[in-house]
C-alpha positions as CSV (number, residue, x, y, z in Angstrom):
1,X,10.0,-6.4,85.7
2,X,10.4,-5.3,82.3
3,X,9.3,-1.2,83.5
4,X,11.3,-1.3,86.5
5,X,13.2,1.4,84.8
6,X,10.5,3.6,84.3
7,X,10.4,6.2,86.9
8,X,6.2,6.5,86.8
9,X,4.1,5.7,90.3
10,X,3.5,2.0,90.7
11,X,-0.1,3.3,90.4
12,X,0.4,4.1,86.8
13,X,1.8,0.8,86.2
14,X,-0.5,-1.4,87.6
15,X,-3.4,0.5,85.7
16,X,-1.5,0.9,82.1
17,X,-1.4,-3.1,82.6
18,X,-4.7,-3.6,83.4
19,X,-5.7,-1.5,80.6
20,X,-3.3,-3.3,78.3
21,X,-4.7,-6.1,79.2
22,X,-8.2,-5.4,78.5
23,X,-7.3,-4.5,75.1
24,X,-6.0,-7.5,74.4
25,X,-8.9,-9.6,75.5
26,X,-11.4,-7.4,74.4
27,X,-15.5,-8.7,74.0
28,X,-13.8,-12.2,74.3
29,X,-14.9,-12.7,77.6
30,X,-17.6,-11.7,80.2
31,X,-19.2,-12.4,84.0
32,X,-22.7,-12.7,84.5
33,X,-24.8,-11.9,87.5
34,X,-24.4,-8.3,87.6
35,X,-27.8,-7.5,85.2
36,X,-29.0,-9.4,82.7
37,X,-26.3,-8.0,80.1
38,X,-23.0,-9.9,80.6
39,X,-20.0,-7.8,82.2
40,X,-17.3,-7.5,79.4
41,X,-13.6,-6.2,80.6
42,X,-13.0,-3.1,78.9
43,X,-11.7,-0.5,80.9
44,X,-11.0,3.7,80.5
45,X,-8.1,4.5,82.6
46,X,-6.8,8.0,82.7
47,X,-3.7,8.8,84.1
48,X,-3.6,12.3,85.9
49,X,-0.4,13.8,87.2
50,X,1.4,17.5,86.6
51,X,3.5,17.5,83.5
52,X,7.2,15.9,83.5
53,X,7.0,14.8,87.2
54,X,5.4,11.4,86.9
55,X,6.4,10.0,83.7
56,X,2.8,9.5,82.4
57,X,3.6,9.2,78.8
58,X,6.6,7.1,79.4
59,X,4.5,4.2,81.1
60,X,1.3,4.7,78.6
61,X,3.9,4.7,75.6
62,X,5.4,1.3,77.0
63,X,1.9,-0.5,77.3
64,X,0.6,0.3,74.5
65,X,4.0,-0.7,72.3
66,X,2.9,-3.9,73.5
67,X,0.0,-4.2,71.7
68,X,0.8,-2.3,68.6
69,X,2.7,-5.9,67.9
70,X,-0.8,-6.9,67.5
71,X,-2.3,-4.5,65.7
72,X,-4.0,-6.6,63.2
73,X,-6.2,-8.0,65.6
74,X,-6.3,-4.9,67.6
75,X,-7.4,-1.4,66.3
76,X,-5.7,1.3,67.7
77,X,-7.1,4.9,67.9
78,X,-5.3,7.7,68.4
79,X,-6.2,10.5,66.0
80,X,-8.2,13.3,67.1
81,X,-10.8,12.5,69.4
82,X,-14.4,12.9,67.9
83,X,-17.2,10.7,66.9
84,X,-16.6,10.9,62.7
85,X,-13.3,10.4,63.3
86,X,-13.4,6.9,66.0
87,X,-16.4,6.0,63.3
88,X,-14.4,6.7,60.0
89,X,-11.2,4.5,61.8
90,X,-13.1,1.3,61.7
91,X,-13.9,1.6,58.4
92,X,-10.2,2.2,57.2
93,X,-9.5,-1.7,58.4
94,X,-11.6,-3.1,55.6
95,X,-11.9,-2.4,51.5
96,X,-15.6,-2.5,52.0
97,X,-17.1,0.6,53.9
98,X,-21.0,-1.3,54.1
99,X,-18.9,-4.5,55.6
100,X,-20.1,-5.5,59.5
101,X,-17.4,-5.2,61.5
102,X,-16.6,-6.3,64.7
103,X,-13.6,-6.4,67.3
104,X,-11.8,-4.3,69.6
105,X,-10.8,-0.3,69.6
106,X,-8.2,0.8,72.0
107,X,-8.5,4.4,71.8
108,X,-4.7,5.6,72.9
109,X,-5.0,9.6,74.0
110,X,-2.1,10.1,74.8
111,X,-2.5,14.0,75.4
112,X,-6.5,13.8,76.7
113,X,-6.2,17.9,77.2
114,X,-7.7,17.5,73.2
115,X,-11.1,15.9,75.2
116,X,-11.7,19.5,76.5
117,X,-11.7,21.9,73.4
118,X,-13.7,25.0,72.8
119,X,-16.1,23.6,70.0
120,X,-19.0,21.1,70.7
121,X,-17.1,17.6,69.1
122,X,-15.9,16.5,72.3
123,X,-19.1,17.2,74.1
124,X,-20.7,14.7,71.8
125,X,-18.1,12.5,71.7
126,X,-17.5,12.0,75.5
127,X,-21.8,11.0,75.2
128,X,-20.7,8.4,72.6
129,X,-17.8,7.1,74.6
130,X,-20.6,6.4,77.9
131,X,-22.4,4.5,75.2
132,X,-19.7,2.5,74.2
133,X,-18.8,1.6,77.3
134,X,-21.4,-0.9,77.4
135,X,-22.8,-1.8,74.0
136,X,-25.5,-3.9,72.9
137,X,-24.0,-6.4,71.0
138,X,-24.8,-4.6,67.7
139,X,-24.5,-1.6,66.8
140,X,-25.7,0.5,64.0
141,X,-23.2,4.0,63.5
142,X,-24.0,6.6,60.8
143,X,-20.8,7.4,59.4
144,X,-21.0,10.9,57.5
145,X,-18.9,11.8,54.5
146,X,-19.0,8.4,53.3
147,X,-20.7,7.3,50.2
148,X,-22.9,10.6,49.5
149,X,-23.6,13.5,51.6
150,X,-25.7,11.8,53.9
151,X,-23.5,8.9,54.5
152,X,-24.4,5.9,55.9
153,X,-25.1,3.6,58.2
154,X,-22.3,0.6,59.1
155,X,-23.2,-2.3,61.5
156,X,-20.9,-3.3,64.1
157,X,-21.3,-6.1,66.2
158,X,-19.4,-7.3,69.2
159,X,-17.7,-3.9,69.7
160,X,-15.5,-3.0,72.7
161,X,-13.9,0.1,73.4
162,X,-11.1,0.7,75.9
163,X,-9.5,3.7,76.4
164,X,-6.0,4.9,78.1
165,X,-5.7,8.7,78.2
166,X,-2.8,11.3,80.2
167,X,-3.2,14.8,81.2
168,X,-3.0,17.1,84.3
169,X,-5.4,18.5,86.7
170,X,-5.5,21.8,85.5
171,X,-6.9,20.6,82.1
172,X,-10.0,19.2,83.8
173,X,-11.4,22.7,84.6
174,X,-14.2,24.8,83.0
175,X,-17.2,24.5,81.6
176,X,-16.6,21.9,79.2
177,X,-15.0,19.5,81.8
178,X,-17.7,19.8,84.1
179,X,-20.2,18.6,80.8
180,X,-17.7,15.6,80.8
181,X,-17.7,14.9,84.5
182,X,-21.5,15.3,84.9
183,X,-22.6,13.6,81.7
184,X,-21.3,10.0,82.9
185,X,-18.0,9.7,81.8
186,X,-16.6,10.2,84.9
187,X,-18.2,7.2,86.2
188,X,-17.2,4.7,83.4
189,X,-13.8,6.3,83.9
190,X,-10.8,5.1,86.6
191,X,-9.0,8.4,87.1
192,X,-5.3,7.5,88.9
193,X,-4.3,11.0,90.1
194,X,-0.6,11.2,91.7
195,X,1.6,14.2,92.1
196,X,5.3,12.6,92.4
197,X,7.2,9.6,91.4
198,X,7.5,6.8,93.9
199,X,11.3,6.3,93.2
200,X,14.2,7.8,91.4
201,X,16.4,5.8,89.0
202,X,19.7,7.0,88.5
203,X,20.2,6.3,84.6
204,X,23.4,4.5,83.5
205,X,24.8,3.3,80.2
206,X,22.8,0.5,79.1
207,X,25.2,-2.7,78.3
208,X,24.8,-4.9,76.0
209,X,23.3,-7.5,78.4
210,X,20.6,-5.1,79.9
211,X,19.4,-5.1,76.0
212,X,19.1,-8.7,75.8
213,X,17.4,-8.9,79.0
214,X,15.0,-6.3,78.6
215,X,13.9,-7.5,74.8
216,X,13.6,-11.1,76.1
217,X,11.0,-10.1,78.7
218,X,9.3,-7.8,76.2
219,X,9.6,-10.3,74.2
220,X,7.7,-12.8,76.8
221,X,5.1,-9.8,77.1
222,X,4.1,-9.8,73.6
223,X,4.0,-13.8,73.3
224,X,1.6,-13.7,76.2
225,X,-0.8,-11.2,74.6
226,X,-0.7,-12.8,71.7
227,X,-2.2,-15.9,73.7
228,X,-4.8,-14.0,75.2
229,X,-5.9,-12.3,71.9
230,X,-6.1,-15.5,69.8
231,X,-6.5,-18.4,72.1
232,X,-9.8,-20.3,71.1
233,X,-10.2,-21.9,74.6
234,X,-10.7,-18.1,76.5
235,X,-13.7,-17.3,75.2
236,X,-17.0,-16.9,77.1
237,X,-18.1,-17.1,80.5
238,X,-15.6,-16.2,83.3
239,X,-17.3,-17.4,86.7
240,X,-16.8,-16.8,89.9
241,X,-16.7,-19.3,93.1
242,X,-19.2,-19.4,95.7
243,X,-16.1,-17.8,97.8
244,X,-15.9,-15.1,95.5
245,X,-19.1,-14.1,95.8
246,X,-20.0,-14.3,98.9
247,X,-17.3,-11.6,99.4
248,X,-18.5,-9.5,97.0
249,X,-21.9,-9.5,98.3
250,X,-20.7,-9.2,102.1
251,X,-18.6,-6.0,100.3
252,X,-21.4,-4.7,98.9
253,X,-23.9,-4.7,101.4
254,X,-21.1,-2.7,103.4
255,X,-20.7,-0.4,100.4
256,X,-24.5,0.7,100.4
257,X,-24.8,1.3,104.2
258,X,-21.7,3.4,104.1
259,X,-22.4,7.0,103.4
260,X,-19.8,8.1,100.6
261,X,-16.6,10.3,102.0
262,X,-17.8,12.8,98.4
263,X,-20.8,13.0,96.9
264,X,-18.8,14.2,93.4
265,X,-18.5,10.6,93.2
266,X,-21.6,9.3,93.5
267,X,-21.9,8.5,90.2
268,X,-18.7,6.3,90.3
269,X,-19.9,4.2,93.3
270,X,-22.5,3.2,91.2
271,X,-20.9,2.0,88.7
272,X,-17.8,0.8,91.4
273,X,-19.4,-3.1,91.3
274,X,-18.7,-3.1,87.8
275,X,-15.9,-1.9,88.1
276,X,-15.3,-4.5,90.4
277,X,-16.1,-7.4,88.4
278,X,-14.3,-6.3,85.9
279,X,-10.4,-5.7,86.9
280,X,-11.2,-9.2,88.8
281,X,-11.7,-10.7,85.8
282,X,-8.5,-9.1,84.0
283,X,-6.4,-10.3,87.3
284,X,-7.6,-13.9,86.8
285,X,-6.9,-14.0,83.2
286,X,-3.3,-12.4,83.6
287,X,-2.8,-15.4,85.9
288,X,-4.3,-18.7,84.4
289,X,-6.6,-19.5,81.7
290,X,-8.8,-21.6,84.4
291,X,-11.8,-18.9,83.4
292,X,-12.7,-18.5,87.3
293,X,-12.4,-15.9,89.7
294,X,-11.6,-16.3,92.8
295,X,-12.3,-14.6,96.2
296,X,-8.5,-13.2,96.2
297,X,-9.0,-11.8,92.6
298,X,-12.2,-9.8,93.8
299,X,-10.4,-9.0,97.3
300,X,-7.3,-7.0,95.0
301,X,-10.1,-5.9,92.2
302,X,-11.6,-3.9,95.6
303,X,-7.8,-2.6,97.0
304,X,-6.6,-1.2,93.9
305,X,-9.6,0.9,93.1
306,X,-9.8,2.1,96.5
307,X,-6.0,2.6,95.8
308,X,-6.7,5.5,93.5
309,X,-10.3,6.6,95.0
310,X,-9.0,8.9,97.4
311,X,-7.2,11.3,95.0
312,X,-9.9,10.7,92.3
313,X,-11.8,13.8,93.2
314,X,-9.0,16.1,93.0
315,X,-9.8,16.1,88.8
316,X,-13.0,18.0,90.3
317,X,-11.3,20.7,91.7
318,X,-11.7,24.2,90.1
319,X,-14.6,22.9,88.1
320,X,-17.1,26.0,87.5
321,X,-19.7,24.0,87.5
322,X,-19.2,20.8,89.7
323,X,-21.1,17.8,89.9
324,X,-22.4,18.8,93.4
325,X,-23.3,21.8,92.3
326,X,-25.2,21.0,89.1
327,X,-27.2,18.2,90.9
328,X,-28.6,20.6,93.5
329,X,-29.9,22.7,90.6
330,X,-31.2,20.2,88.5
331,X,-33.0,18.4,91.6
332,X,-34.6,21.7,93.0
333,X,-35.5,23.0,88.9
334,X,-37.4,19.4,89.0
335,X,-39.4,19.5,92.4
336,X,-40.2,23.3,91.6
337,X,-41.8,22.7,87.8
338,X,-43.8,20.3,89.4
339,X,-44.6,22.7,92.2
340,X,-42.3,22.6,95.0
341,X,-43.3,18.6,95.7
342,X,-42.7,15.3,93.6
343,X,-43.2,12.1,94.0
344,X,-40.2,10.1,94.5
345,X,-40.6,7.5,91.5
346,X,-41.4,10.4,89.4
347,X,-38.2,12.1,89.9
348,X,-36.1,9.2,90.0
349,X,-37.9,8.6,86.4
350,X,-37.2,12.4,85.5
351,X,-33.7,12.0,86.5
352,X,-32.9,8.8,84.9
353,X,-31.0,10.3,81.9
354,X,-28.9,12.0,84.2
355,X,-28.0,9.7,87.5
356,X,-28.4,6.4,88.0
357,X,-31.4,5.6,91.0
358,X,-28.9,4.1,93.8
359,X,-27.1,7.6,93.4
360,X,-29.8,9.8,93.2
361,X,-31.1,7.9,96.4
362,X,-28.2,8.8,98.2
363,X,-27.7,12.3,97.0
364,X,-31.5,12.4,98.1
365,X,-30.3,11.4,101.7
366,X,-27.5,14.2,101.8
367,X,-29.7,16.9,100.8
368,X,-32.6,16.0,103.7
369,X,-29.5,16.3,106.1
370,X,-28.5,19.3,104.7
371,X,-32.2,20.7,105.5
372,X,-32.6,21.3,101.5
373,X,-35.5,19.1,101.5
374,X,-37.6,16.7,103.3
375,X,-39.5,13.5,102.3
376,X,-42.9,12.6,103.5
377,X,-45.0,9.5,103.4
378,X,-48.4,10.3,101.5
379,X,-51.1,7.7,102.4
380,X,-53.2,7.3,99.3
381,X,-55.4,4.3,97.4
382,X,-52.8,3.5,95.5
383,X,-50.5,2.3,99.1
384,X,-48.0,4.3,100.6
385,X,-46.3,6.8,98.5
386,X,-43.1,9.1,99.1
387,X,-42.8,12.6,98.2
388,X,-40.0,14.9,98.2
389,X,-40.5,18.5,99.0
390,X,-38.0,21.5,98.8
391,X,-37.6,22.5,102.4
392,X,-39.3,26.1,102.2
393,X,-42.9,23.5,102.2
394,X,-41.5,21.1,104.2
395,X,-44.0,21.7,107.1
396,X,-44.7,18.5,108.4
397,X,-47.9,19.4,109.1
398,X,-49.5,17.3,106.8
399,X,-52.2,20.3,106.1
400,X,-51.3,21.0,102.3
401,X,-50.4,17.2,102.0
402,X,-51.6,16.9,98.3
403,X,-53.3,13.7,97.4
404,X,-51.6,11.4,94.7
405,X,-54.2,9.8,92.8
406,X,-57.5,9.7,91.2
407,X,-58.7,13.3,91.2
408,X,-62.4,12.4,92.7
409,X,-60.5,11.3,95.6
410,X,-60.6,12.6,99.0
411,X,-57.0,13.9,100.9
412,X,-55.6,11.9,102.6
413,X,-53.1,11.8,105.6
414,X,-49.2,12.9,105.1
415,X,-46.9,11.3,107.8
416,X,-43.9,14.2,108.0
417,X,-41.7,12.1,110.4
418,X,-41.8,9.5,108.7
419,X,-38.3,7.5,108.9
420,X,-36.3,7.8,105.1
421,X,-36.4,5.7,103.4
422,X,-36.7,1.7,103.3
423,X,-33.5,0.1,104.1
424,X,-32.7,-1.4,100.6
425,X,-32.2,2.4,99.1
426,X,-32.8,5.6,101.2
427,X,-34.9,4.3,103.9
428,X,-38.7,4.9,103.0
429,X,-41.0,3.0,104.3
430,X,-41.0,-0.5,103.9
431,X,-44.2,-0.5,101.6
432,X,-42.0,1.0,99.1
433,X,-39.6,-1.9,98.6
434,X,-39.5,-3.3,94.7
């Protein structure tokens, strides 16, 4: 193994790998069935660990050596992190600033403590980055500075960002992290948090024949990027077998039923089946070129995120403002503008921009058992509708149940124990199913 003498947590090296390894294939390949938009590999990985003890830059530093051999097909970022400056980088890699461009940006930070600044670049470039996790297939970026004061706008199409990043728990604190963690990029983002290294290596003199040993398999490493990043045969669609997914669904339906062990990560169980799909897809590529996925490649996908999951939250800690937090408020500010009660769809539309439904749904579900709130059934022309109310209404009486619909209409009745909601998301009743 050619960083067995790298003293980092296998962790680390499992995840720099993958991450290598989605740079190299880039937009070059993709699953379907998870949307309608295909699945593309791309990863952010951010390695978190105190400084010195876990050899973070060390492993990061070795990975991405590998595909620095390759850097004419692969653009690699690592100047300081804001959106002119990721924009401005794709330009220098051709004479012609109005050119479309296309292809693959790793963005290498190896010190991510420069995300979290005082000014508001990185607030705006951690929105950018949640956008470019999943790109349409073209995309139009307004470079400024270039040709005039107003600059421009370049066309990019097929564009695929991955990102590898280091940096210690206590730089993921304050304010500005928590705008980070609760606008979304948390839950695009695989966060491998350990505190020691899982062996000591005693260092000797290299010899001559360690050299040779070790530049033959980087050597080996190299050749076999260089495969994935210009072979013409892997391209397209990677499927899965019927075995494959058949697990994944048997996982999922599991997933959804079990309540999650920290609602700070809500968000990233979302987002977890994408996840998913896609280190299954890097794990059959870094075997074969057979394009398929099989049910052991999605069984390992599952272990080695839940491998780093239950440390994950520990970048949370000592947030001012944590996710938890900053939902309750923005939940209760909602239901009280609109009066103290919302319908259900209406929030979940009001709250798009800032959770995705499934998560919302359960978040929903943990604030009813916490006795912030309560969700009734409203009977109305229009079918059964749900409506969440902020406990201090939450009667259950059904006497101030407001009527949801035409205005002329009469009130109508308000189940209060009604069960929540239907049994696809939080259990309402089972009128409500889409």
């Amino acid at each position: 193994m050619w960083t067995e003498d790298i003293e980092s947590p296998k962790a680390y090296k499992i995840w720099v790998g993958l991450s290598v390894l989605a740079g190299a294939l880039g937009r070059r390949t993709y699953v379907m069935g998870l949307g309608k938009k295909p699945t593309y590999p791309n990863l952010y990985v951010v390695l978190v660990g105190p400084p010195g003890r876990c050899r973070k830059g060390e492993i990061m530093d070795a990975g991405v050596s590998l595909l620095r051999d390759w850097r004419d097909r692969i653009r690699i970022y690592a100047g300081k992190l804001t959106t002119p400056g990721l924009y401005t980088a794709l330009l220098h890699h051709t004479n012609d600033p109005m050119r479309v461009l296309g292809g693959t940006v790793f963005i290498y930070a190896s010190e991510f403590t420069a995300l979290t600044g005082t000014d508001a670049t990185p607030s705006r470039f951690f929105d950018d980055l949640c956008f470019l996790w999943d790109p349409e297939d073209e995309v139009h970026l307004v470079i400024k500075g270039q040709l005039g004061p107003g600059g421009h706008v370049a066309t990019v199409k097929n564009l695929c960002v991955n990102l590898l990043g280091g940096t210690t728990p206590d730089s993921l604190t304050g304010i500005k992290a928590s705008e980070i963690i609760g606008g979304g990029f948390a839950s695009r983002t695989i966060f491998v948090v350990r505190y020691e290294s899982e062996k000591f290596i005693g260092r000797t003199m290299a010899t001559e024949e360690d050299r040779a040993r070790d530049a033959a398999m980087r050597s080996r490493l190299v050749s076999d990027l260089g495969h994935i990043v210009s072979a013409e045969h892997l391209k397209g669609e990677v499927k899965g077998t019927r075995e494959a997914w058949d697990y994944y669904v048997a996982w999922r339906k599991q997933m959804e039923l079990a309540p999650p062990t920290d609602e700070r990560l809500l968000h990233y169980l979302a987002r977890k089946p994408k996840h998913v799909w896609k280190v299954a897809m890097l794990l059959s590529l870094s075997e074969s070129d057979s394009m398929i996925i099989e049910e052991h490649h999605i069984r390992r996908a599952i272990e080695l995120l839940d491998m780093v999951e239950p440390n994950m939250t520990d970048v949370y800690i000592g947030l001012a403002d944590s996710l938890h937090e900053r939902m309750i408020r923005l939940v209760r500010k909602e239901i009280a503008k609109a009066g103290g009660r919302m319908q259900l769809e209406r929030l979940v539309r009001v709250m798009g921009h800032q959770i995705e439904r499934s998560a919302l749904l359960r978040f929903l579900t943990h604030m009813r058992s916490c006795g912030m709130l309560d969700i009734h059934t409203v009977h109305t022309s229009m079918g059964p509708q749900a409506v969440v109310i902020l406990n201090e209404q939450a009667g259950g009486n059904g006497k101030d149940a407001a009527y949801i619909g035409p205005t002329a209409a009469p009130q109508e009745k308000e189940t209060s124990d009604s069960p929540l909601v239907c049994q696809d998301e939080l259990g309402l009743h089972p009128g409500l199913r889409h």
